[in-house]
N, C-alpha and C positions, 0 to 999 in steps of 0.2 A: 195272251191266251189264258182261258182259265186251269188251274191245275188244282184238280181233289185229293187231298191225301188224309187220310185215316186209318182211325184203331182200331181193333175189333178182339176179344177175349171169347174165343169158339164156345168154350165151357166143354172139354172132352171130347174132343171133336178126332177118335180114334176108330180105328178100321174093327171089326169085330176078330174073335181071338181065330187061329185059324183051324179049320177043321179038323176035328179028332183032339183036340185040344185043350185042358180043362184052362177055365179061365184061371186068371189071378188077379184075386181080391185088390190088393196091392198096385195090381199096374191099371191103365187106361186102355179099355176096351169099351166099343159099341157092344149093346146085349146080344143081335145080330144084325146081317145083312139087310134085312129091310128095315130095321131102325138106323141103320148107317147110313143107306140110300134115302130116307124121308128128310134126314138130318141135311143131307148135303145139297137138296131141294130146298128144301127149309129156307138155309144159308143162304146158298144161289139167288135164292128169289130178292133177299133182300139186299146184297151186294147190289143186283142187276141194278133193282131199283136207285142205292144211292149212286151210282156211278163213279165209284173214286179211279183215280187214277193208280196209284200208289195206295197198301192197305197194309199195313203191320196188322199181324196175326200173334195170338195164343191160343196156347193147351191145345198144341198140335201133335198130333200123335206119330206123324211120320211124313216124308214128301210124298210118299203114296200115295193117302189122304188128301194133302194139298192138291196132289193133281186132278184129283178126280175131283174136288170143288172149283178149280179152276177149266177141265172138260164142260162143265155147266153151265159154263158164263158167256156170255156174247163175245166177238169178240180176239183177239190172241192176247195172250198172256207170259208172264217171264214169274217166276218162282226162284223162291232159296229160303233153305229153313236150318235153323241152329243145328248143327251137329251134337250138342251139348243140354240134352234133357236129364231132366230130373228122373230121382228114383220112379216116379209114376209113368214114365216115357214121354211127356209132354215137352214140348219147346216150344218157339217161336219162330214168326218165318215173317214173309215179303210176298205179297205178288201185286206185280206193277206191268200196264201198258206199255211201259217202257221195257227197251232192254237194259236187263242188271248189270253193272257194270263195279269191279271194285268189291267185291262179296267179300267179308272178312269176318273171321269169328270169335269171340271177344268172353275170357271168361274169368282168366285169373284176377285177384286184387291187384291193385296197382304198387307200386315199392310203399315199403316203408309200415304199411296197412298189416298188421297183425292178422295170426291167426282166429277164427272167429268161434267160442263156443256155442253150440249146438244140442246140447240133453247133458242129466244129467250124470251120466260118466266119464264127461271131462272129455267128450270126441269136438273134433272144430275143422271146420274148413278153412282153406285158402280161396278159392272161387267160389265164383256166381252157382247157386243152385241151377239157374235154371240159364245156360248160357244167350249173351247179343248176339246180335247181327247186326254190320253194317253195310250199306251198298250206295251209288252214286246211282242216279239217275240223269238224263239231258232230257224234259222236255221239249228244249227248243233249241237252235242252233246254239253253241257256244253259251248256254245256263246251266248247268250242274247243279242239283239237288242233293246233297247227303243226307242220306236216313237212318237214322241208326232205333234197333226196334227192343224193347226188352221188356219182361216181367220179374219184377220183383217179390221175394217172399211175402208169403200172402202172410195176413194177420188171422185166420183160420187154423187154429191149433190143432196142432197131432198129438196126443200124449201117446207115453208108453204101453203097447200092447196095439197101437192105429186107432184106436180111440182121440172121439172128438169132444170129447166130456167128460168131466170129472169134480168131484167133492171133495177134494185134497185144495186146497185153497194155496196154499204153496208152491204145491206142483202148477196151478195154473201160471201163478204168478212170473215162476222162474220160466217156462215156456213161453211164454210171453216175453219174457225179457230176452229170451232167447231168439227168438223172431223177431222181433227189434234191433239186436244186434246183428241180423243175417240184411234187415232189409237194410239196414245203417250203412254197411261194410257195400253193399252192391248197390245203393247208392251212391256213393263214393268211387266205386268203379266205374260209374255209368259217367260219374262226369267226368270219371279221365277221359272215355271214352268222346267225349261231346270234346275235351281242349284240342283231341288228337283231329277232330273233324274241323270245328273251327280255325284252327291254326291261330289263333290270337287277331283274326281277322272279319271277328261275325258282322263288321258294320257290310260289307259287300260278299261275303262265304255265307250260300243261304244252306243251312241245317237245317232239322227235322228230328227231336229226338221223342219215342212218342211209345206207348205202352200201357199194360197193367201196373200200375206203379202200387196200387192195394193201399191206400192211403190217399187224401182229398190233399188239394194242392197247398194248404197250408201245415200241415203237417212236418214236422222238420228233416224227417227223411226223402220227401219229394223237396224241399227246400234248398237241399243239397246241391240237388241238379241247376239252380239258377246258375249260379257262380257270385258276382260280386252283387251285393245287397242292392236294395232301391230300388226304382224306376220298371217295376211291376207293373202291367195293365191294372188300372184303378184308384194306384198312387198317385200323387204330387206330382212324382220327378217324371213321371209315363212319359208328355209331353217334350222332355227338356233332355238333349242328349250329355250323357259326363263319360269318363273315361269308362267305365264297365260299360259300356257298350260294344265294346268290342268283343267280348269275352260271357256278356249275360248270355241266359236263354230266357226268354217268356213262355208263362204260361198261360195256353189259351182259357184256362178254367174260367175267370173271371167272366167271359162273355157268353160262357154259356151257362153259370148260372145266372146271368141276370134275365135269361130269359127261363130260369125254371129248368134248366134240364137236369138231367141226372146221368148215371151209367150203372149201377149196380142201385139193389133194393135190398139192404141189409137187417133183420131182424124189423122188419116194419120201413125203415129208416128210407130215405133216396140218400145217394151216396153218389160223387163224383172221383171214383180211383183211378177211371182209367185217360190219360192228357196226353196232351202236344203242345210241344215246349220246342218255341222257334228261335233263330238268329236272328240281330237287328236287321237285319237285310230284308227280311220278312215281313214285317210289320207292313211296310207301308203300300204290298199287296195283297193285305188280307180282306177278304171280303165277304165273307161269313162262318161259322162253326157250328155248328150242331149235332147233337147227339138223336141216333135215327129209330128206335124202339120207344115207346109211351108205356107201354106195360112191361113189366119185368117180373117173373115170381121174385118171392121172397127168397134168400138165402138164409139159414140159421147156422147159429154155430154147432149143433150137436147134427143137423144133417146138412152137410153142405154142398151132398152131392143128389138130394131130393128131385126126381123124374117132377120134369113138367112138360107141359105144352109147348113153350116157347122157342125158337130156335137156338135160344143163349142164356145164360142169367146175368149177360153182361150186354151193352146197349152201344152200338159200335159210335163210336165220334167220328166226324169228318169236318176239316175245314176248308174251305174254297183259297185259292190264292190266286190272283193276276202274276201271270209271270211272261 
């Protein structure tokens, strides 16, 4: 049977503030309720259309929200979303055809991993800004699907004061390094996350680790997440099984940019941040990927939360698998 599973980054996909309420700047709110309701039509219409089975979700505001995008959908549905949002209130979530089975939630760094600085007065964390989720799926008798769903620090800088801009050339730079070192650190988590799922067994354990990762698949913090080097889609060794197989993850990116796609539209640029990254077990049912949006606004770095037209400013991926 065919099984669809994809990503999707909602872009503030929050219920508006509640009445009597002054908003906050700071946190994630729809401007109102009929901007909320258009939004979640929006959405709807184009989930219906790609039909995934399984959808990891971001910049989710609440299950509230989730639920009321999943009341719009054809269909019955099963939901679960990070208990573990960010200062803005976003997280991440799941909603699958299937029932969720196995819901876990994933946020600490793993041993050993230092604490991480974050500005400059010397504050740092221990966990994911913005926390995983994982869950098991069965679309078919006796097949188990693990999914494990996350967003990592975005490369979209906050300076001090909530400013997204600045002429301090140092201050950029250390910000920078600082978000580097946050996506570094919860990359690093996400693959312990992935060994705990594989079990040292990815040639027949079929995983799914799949998200805003804010960074294209060659970048060294999505890099992370493969595990042992080599045998990449696109490489030499693709072909040719060796002991990390057991224990790699693939990224699907390779085959969707060879057909041109993208997921985000950054300063002009097409950008591929947001992937799905599978077990060897997977491979040999995959049957296509793609990414579902052609237009995308621009995102900038001084306004990066700029009103447009579109349902997202992120382009949902989905790949097909035989299973």
């Amino acid at each position: 049977m065919n099984v669809i599973i994809g990503t999707w980054n909602l872009e503030n996909f929050c219920r508006p503030s509640a009445a009597g309420t002054a908003p906050d700047p700071n946190r994630c709110a729809a401007k109102d309720q009929e901007t909320f309701d258009a939004k979640v039509e929006a959405l709807a219409g184009v989930i219906a259309e790609l039909a995934p089975d399984v959808l990891g979700v971001q910049e989710v505001g609440s299950k509230q929200a989730l639920d009321d995008l999943v009341a719009k959908l054809p269909g019955t549905w099963h939901s679960a979303v990070s208990t573990h949002p960010d200062g803005r209130g976003i997280r991440v979530g799941v909603i699958s055809r299937f029932p969720l089975q196995d819901v876990r939630q994933h946020t600490a760094f793993p041993d050993h991993l230092g604490a991480v600085q974050v500005d400059d007065g010397g504050g740092t964390i221990r966990a994911m800004g913005r926390g995983a989720v994982t869950v098991r799926v069965e679309p078919s008798a006796g097949r188990s699907v693990r999914v494990a769903v996350c967003h990592l620090k975005s490369k979209l800088l906050t300076f001090p004061g909530n400013q997204h801009s600045t002429h301090d050339e140092g201050l950029r730079a250390r910000f920078a390094a600082y978000a580097l070192f946050r996506r570094g650190a919860e990359a690093v988590t996400m693959r312990g996350v992935a060994d705990g799922l594989l079990e040292g067994d990815g040639r027949s354990r079929d995983v799914v680790v799949l998200g805003d990762f804010n960074d294209d698949w060659q970048a060294a913090t999505t890099q992370i997440l493969y595990g042992p080097p080599g045998s990449q889609i696109g490489t030499g060794g693709f072909t040719h099984p060796d002991q990390g197989d057991a224990t790699r993850l693939w990224n699907l990116a390779p085959r969707i940019l060879e057909q041109g796609g993208f997921s985000r539209v950054f300063e002009g640029q097409h950008e591929l941040i947001d992937h799905i990254m599978v077990s060897h077990s997977l491979l040999a049912g995959l049957r296509s990927v793609t990414t579902g949006i052609d237009k995308l606004p621009s995102v900038t770095e001084a306004r990066p939360t700029a009103a447009h037209d579109k349902p997202s400013d992120h382009s949902p991926v989905t790949a097909t698998f035989d299973l």
